[in-house]
mmCIF file of the N, C-alpha and C atoms, coordinates in Angstrom:
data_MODEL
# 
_entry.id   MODEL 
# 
loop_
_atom_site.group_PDB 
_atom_site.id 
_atom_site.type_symbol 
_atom_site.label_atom_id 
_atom_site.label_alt_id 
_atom_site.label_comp_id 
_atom_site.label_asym_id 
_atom_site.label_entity_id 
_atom_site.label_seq_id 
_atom_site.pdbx_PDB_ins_code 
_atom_site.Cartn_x 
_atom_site.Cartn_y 
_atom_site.Cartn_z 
_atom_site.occupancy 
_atom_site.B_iso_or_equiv 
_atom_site.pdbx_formal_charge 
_atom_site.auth_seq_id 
_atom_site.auth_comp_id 
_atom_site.auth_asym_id 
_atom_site.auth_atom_id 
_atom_site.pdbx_PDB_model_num 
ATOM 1   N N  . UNK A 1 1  ? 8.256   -6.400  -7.504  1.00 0.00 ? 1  UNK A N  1 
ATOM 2   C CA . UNK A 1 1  ? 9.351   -5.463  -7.387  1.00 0.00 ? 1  UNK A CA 1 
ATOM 3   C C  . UNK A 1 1  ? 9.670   -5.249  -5.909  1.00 0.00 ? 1  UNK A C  1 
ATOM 4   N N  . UNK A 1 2  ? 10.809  -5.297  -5.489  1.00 0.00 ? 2  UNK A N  1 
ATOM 5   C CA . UNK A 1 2  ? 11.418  -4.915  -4.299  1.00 0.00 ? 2  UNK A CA 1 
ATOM 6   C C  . UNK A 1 2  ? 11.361  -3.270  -3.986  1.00 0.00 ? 2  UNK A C  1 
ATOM 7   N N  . UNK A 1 3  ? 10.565  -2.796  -2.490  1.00 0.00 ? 3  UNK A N  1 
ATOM 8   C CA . UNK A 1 3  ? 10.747  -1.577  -2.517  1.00 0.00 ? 3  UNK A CA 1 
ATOM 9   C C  . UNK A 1 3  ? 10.934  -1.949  -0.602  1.00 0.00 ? 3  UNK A C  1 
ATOM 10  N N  . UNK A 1 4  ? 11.587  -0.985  -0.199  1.00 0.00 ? 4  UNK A N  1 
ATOM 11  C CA . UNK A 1 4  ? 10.888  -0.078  1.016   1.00 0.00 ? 4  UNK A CA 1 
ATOM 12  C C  . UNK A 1 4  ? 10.166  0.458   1.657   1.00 0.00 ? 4  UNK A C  1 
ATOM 13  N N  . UNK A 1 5  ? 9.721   0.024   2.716   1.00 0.00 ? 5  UNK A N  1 
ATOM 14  C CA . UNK A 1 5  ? 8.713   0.961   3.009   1.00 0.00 ? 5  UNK A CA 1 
ATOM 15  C C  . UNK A 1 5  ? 8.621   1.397   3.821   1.00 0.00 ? 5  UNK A C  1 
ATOM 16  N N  . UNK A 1 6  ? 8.356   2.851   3.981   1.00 0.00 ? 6  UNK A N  1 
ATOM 17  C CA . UNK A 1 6  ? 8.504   3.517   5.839   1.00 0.00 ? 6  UNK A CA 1 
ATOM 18  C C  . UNK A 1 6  ? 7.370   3.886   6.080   1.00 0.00 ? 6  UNK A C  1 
ATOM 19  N N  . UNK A 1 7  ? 7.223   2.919   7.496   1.00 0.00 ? 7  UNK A N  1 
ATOM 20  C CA . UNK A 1 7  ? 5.670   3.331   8.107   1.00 0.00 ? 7  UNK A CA 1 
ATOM 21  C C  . UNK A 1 7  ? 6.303   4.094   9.693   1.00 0.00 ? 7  UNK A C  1 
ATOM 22  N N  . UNK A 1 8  ? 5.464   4.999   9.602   1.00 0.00 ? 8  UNK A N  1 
ATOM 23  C CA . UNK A 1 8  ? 5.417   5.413   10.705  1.00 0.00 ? 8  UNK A CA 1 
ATOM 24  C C  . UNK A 1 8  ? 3.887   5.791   11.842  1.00 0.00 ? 8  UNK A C  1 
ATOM 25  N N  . UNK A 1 9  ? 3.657   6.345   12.490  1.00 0.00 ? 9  UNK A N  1 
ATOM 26  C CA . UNK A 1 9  ? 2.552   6.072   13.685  1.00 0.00 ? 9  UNK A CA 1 
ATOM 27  C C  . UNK A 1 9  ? 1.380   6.611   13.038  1.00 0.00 ? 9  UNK A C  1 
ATOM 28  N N  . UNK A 1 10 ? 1.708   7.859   11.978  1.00 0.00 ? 10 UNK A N  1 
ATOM 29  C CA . UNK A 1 10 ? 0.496   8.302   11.159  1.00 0.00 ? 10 UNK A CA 1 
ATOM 30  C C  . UNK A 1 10 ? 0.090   7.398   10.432  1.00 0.00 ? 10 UNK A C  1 
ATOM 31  N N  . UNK A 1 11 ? 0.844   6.704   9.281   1.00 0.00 ? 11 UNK A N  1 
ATOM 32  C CA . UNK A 1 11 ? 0.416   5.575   8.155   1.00 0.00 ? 11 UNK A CA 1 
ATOM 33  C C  . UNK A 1 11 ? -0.144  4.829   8.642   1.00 0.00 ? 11 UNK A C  1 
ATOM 34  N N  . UNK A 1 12 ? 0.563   3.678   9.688   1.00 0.00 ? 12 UNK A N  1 
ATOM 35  C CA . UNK A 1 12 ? 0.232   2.813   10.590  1.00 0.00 ? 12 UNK A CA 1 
ATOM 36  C C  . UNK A 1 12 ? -1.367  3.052   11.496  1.00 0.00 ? 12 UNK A C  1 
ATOM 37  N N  . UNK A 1 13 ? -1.612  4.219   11.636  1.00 0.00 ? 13 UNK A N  1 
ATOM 38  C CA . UNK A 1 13 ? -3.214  4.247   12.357  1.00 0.00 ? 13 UNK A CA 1 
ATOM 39  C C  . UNK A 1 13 ? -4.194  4.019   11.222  1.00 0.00 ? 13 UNK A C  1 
ATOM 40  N N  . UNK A 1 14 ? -3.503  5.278   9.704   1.00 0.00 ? 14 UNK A N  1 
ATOM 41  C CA . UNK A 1 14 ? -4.331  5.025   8.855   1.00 0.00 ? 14 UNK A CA 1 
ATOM 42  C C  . UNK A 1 14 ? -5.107  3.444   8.325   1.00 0.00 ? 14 UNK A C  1 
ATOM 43  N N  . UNK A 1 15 ? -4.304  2.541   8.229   1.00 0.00 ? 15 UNK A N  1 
ATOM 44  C CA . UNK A 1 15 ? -4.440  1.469   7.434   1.00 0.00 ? 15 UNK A CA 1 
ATOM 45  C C  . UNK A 1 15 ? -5.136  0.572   8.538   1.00 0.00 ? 15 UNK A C  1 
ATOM 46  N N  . UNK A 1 16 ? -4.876  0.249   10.077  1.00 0.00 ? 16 UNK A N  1 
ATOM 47  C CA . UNK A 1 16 ? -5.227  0.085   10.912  1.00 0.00 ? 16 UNK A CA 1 
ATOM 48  C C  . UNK A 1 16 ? -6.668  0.536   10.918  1.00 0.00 ? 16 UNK A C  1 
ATOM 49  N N  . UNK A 1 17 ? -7.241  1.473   11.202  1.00 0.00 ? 17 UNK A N  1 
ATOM 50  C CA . UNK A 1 17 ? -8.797  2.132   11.420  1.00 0.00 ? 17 UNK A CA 1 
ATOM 51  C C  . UNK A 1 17 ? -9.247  1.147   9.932   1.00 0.00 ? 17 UNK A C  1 
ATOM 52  N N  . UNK A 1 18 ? -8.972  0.884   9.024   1.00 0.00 ? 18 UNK A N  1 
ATOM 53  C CA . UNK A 1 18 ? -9.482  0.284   7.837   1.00 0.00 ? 18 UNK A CA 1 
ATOM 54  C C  . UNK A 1 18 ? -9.013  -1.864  8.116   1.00 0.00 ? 18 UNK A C  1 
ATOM 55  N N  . UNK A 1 19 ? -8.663  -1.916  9.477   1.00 0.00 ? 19 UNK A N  1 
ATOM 56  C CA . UNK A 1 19 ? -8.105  -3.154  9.750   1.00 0.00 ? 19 UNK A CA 1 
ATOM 57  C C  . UNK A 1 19 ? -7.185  -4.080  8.801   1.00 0.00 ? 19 UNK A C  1 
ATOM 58  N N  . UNK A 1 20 ? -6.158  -3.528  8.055   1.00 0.00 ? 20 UNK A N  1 
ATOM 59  C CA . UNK A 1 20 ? -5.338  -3.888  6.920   1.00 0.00 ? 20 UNK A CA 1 
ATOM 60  C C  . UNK A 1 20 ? -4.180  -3.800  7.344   1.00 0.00 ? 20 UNK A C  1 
ATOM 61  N N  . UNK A 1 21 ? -3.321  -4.597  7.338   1.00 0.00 ? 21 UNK A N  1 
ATOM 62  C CA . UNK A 1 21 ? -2.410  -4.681  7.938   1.00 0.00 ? 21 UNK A CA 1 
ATOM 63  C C  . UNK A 1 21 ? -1.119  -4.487  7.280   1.00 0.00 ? 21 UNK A C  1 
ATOM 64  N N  . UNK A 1 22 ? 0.456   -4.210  7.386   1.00 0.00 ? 22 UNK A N  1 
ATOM 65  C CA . UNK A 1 22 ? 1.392   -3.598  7.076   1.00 0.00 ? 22 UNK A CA 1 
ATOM 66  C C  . UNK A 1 22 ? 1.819   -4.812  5.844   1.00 0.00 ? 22 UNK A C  1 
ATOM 67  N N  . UNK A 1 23 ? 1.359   -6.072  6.444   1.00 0.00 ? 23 UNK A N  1 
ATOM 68  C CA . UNK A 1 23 ? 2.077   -6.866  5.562   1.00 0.00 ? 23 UNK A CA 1 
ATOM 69  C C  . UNK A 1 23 ? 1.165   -7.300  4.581   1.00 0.00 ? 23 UNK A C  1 
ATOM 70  N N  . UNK A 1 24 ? 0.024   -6.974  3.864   1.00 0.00 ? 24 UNK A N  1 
ATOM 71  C CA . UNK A 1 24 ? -1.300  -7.001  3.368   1.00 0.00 ? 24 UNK A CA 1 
ATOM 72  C C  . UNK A 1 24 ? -0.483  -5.913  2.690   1.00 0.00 ? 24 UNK A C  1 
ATOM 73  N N  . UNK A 1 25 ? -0.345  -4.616  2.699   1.00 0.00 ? 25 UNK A N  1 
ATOM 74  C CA . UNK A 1 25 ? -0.155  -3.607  2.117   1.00 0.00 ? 25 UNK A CA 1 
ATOM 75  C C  . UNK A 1 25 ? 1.232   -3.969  0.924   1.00 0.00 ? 25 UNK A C  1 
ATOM 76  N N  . UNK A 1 26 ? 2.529   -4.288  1.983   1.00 0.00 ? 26 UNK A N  1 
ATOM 77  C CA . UNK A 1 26 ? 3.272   -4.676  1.326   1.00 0.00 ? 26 UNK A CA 1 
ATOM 78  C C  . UNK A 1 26 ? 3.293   -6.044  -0.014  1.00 0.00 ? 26 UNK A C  1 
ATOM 79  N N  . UNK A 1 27 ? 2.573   -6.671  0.102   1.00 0.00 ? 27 UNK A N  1 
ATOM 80  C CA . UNK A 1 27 ? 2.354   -7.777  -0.679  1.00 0.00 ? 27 UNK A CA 1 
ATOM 81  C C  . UNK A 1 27 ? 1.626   -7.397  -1.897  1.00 0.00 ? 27 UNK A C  1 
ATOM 82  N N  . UNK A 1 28 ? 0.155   -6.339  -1.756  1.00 0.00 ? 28 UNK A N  1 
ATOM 83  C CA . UNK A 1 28 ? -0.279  -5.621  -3.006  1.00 0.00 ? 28 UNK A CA 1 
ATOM 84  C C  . UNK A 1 28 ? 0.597   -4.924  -3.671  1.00 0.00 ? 28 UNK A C  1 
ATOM 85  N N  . UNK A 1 29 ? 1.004   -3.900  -2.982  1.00 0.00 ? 29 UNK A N  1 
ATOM 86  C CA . UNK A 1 29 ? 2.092   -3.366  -3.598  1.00 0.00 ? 29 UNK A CA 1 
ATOM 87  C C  . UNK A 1 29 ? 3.085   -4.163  -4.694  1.00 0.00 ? 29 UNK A C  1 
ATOM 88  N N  . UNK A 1 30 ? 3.686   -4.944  -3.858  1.00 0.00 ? 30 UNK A N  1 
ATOM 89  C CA . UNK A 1 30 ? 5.038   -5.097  -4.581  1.00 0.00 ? 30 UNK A CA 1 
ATOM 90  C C  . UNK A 1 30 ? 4.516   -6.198  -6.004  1.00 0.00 ? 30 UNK A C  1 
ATOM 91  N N  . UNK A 1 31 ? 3.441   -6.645  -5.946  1.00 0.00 ? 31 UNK A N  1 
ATOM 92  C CA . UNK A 1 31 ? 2.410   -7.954  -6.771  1.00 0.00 ? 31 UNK A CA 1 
ATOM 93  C C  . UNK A 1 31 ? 1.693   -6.971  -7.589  1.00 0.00 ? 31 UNK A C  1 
ATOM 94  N N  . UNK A 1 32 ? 1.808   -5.721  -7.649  1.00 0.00 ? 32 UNK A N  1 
ATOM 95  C CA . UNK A 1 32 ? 0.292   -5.757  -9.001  1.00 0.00 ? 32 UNK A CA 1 
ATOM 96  C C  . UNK A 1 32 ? 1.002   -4.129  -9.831  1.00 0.00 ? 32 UNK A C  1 
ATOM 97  N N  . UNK A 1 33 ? 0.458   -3.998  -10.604 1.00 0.00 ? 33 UNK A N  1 
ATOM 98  C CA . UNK A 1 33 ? 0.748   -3.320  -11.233 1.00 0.00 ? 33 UNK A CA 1 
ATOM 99  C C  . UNK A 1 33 ? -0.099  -1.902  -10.931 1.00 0.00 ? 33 UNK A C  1 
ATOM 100 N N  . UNK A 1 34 ? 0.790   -0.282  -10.902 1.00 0.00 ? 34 UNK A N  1 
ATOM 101 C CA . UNK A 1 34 ? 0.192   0.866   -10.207 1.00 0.00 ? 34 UNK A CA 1 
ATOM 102 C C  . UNK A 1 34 ? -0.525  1.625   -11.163 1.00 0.00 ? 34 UNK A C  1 
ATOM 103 N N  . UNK A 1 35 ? -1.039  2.628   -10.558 1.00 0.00 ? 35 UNK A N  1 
ATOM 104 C CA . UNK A 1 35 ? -1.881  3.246   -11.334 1.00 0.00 ? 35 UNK A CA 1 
ATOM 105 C C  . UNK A 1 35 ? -1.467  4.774   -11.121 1.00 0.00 ? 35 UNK A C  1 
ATOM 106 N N  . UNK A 1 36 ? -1.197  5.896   -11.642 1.00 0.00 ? 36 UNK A N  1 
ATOM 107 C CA . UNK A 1 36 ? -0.536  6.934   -11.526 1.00 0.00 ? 36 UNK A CA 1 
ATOM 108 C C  . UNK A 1 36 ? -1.930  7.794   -11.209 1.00 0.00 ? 36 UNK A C  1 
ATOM 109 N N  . UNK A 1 37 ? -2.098  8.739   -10.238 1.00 0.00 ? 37 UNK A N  1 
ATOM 110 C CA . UNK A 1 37 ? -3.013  9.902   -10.033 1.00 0.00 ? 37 UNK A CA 1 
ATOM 111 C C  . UNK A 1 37 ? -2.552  11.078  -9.553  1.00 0.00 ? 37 UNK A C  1 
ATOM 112 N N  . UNK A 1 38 ? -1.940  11.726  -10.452 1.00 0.00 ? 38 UNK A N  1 
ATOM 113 C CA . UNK A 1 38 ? -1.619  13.162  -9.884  1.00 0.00 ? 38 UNK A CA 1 
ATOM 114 C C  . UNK A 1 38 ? -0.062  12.914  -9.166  1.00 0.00 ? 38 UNK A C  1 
ATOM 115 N N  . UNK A 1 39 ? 0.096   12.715  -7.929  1.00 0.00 ? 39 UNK A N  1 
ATOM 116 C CA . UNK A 1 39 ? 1.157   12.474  -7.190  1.00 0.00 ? 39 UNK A CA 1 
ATOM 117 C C  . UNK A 1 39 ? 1.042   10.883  -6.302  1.00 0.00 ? 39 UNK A C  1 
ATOM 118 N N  . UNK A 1 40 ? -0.360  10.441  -6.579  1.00 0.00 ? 40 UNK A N  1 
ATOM 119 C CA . UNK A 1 40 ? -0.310  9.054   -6.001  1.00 0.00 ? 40 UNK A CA 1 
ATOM 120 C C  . UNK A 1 40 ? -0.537  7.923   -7.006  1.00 0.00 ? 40 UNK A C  1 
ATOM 121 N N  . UNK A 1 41 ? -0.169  7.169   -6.279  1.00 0.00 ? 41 UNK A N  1 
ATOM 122 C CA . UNK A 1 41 ? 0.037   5.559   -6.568  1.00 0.00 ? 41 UNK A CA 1 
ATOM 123 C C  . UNK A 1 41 ? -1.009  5.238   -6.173  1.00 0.00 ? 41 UNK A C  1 
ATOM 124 N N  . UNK A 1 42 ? -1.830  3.893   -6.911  1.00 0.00 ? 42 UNK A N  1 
ATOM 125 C CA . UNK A 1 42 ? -2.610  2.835   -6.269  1.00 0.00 ? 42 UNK A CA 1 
ATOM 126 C C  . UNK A 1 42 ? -2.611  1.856   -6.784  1.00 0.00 ? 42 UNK A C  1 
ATOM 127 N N  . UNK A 1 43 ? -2.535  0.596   -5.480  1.00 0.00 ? 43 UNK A N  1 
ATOM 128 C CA . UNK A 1 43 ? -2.229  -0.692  -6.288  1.00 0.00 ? 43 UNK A CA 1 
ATOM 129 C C  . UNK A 1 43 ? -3.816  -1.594  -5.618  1.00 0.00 ? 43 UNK A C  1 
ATOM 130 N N  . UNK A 1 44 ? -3.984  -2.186  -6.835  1.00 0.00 ? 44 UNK A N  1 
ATOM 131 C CA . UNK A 1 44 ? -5.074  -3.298  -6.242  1.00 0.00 ? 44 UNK A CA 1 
ATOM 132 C C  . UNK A 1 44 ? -5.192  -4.338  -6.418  1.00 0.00 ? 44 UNK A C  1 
ATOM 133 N N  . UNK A 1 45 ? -5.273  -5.393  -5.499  1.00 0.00 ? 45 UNK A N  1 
ATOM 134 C CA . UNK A 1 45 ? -4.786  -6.617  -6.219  1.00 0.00 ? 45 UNK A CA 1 
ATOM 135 C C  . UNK A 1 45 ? -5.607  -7.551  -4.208  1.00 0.00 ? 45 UNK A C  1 
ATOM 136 N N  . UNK A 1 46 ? -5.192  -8.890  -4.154  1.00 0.00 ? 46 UNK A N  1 
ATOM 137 C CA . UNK A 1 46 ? -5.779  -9.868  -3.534  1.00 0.00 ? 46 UNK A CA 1 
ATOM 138 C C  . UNK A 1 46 ? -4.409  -9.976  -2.795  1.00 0.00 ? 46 UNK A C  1 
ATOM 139 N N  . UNK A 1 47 ? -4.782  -9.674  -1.335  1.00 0.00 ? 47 UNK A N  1 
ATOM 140 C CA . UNK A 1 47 ? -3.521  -10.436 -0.782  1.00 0.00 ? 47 UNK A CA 1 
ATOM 141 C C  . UNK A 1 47 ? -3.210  -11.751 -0.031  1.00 0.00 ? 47 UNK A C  1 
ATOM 142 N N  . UNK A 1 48 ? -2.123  -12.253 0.361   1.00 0.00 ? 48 UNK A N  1 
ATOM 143 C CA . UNK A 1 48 ? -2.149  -13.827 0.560   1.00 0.00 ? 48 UNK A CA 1 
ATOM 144 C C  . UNK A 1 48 ? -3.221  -14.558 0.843   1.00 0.00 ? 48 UNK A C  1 
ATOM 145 N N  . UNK A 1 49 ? -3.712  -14.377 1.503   1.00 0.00 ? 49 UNK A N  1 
ATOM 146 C CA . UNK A 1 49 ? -5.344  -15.047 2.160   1.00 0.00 ? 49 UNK A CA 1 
ATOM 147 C C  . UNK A 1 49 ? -6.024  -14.587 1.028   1.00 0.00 ? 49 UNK A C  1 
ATOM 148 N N  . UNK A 1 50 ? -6.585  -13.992 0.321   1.00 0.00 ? 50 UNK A N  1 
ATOM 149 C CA . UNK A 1 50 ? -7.077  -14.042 -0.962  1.00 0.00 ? 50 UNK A CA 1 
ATOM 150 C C  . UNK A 1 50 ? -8.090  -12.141 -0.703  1.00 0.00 ? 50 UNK A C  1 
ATOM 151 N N  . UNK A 1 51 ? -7.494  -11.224 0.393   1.00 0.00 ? 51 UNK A N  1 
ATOM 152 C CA . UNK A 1 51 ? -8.696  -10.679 0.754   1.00 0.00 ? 51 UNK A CA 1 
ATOM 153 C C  . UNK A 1 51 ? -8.308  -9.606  -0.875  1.00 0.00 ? 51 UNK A C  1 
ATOM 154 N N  . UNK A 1 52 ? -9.066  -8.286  -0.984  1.00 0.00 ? 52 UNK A N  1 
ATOM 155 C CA . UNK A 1 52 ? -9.102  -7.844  -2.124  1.00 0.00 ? 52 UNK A CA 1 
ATOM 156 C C  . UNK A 1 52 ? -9.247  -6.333  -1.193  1.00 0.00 ? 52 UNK A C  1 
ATOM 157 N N  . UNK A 1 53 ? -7.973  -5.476  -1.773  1.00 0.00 ? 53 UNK A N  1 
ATOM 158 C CA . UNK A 1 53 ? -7.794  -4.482  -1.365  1.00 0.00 ? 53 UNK A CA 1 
ATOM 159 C C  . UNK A 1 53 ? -6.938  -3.362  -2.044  1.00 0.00 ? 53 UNK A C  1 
ATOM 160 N N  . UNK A 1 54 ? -7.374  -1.794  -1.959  1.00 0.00 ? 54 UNK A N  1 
ATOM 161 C CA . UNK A 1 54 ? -6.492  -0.876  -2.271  1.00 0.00 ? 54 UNK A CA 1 
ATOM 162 C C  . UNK A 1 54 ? -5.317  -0.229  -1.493  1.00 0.00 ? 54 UNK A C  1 
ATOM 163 N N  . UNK A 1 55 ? -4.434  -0.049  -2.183  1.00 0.00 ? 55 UNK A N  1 
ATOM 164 C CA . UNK A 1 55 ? -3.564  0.618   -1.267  1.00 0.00 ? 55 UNK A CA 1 
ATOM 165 C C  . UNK A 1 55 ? -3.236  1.842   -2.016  1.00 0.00 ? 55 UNK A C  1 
ATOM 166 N N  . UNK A 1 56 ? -3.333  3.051   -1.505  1.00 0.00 ? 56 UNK A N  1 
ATOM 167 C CA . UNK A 1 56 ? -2.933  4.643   -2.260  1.00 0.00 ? 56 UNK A CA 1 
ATOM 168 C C  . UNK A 1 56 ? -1.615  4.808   -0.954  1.00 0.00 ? 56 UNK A C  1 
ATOM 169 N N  . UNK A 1 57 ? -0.910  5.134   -2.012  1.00 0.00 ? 57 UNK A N  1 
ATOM 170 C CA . UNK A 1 57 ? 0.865   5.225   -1.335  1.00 0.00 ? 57 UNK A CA 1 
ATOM 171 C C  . UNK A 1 57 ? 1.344   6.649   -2.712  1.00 0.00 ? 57 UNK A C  1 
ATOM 172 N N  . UNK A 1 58 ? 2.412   7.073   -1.817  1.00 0.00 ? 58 UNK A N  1 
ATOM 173 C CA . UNK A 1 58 ? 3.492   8.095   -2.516  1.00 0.00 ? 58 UNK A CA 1 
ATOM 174 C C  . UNK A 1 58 ? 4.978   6.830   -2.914  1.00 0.00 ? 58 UNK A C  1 
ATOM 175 N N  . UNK A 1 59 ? 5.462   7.560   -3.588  1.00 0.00 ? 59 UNK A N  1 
ATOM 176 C CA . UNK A 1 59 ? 7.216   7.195   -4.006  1.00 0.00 ? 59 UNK A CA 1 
ATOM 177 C C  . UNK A 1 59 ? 7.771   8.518   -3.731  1.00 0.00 ? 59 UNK A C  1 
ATOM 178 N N  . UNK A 1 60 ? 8.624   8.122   -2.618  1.00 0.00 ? 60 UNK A N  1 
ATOM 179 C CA . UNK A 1 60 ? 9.482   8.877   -2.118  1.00 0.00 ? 60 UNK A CA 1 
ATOM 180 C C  . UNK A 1 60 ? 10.652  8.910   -3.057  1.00 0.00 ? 60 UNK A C  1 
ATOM 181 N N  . UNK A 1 61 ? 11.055  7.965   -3.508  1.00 0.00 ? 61 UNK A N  1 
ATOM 182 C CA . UNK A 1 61 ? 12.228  7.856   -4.607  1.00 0.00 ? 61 UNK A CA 1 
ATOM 183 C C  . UNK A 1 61 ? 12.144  6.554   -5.024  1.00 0.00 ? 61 UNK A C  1 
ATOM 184 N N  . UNK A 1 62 ? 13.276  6.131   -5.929  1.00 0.00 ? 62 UNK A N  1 
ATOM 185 C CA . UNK A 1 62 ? 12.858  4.829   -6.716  1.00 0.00 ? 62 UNK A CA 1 
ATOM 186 C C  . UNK A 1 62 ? 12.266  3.450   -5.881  1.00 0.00 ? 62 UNK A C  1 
ATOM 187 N N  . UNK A 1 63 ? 13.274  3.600   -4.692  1.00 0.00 ? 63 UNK A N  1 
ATOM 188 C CA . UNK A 1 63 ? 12.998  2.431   -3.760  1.00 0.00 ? 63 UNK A CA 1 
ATOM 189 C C  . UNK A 1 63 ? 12.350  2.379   -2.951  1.00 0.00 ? 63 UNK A C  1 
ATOM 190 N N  . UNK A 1 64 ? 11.716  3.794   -2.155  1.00 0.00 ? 64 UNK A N  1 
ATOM 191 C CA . UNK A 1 64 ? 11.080  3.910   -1.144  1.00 0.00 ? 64 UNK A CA 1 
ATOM 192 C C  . UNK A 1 64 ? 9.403   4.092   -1.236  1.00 0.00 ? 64 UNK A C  1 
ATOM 193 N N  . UNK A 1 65 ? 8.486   3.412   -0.507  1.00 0.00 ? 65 UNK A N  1 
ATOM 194 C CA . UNK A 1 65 ? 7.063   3.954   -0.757  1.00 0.00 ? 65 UNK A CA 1 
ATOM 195 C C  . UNK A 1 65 ? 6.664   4.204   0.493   1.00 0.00 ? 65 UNK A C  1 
ATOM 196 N N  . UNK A 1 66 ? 5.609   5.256   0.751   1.00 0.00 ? 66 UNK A N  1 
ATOM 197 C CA . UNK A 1 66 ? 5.256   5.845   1.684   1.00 0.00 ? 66 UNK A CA 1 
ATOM 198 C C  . UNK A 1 66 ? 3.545   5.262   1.995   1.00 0.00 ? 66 UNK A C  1 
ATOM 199 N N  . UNK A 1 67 ? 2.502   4.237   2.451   1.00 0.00 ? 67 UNK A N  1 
ATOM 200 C CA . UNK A 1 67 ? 1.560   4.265   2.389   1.00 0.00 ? 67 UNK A CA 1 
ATOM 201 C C  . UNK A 1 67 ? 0.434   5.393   2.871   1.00 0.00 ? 67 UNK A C  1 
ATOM 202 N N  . UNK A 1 68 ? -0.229  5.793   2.288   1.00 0.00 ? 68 UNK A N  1 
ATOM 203 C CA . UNK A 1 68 ? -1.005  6.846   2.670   1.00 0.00 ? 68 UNK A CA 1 
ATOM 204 C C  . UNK A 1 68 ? -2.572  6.526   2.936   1.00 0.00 ? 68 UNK A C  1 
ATOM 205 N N  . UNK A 1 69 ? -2.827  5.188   2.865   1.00 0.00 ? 69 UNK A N  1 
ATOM 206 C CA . UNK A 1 69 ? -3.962  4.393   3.433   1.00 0.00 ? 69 UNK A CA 1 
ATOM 207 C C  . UNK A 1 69 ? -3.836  3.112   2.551   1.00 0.00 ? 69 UNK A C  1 
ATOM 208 N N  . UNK A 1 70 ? -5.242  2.349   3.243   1.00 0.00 ? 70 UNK A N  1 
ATOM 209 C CA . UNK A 1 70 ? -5.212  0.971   2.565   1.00 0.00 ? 70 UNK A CA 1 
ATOM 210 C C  . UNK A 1 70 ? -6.621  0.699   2.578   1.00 0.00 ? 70 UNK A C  1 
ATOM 211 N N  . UNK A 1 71 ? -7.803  -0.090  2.151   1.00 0.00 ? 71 UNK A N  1 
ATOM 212 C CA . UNK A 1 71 ? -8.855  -0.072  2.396   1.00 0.00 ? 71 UNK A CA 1 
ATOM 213 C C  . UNK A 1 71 ? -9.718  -1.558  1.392   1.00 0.00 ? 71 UNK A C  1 
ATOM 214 N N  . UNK A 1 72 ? -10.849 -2.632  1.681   1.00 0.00 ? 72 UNK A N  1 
ATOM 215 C CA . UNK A 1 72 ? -11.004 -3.631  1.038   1.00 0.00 ? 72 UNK A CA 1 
ATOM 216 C C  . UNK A 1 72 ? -11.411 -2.721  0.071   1.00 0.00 ? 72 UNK A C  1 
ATOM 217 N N  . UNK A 1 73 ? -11.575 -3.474  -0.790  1.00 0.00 ? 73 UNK A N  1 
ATOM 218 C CA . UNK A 1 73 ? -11.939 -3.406  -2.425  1.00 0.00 ? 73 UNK A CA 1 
ATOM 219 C C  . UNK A 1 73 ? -12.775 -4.041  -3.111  1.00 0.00 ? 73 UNK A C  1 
# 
């Protein structure tokens, strides 16, 4: 699925300190199917290089996702 995503200097440190990178994030995401918790999202799935990782993100609205960390799995 095609979404958006706005990173900004907070998200961006988060996922960073966990060495996961923006385009790692985006690729789980948009490839696996989410998991609903309360107000977050999490997707888990293998990204291009094959590594295996979570990503917990918000939906800002239909198109937009917000990452709120990323971390291996």
């Amino acid at each position: 699925m095609w979404y958006d995503f706005r990173w900004i200097d907070w998200n961006l440190s988060k996922i960073e300190s966990h060495a996961v990178s923006t385009d790692e994030c985006e690729w789980v995401v948009r490839r696996n199917v989410p998991r609903l918790s309360g107000e977050k999202f999490t997707a888990t799935g293998r990204t291009k290089s094959g590594r295996q990782i979570k990503v917990v993100y918000l939906k800002e609205d239909s198109f937009t996702v917000f990452v709120i960390t990323a971390f291996d799995f």
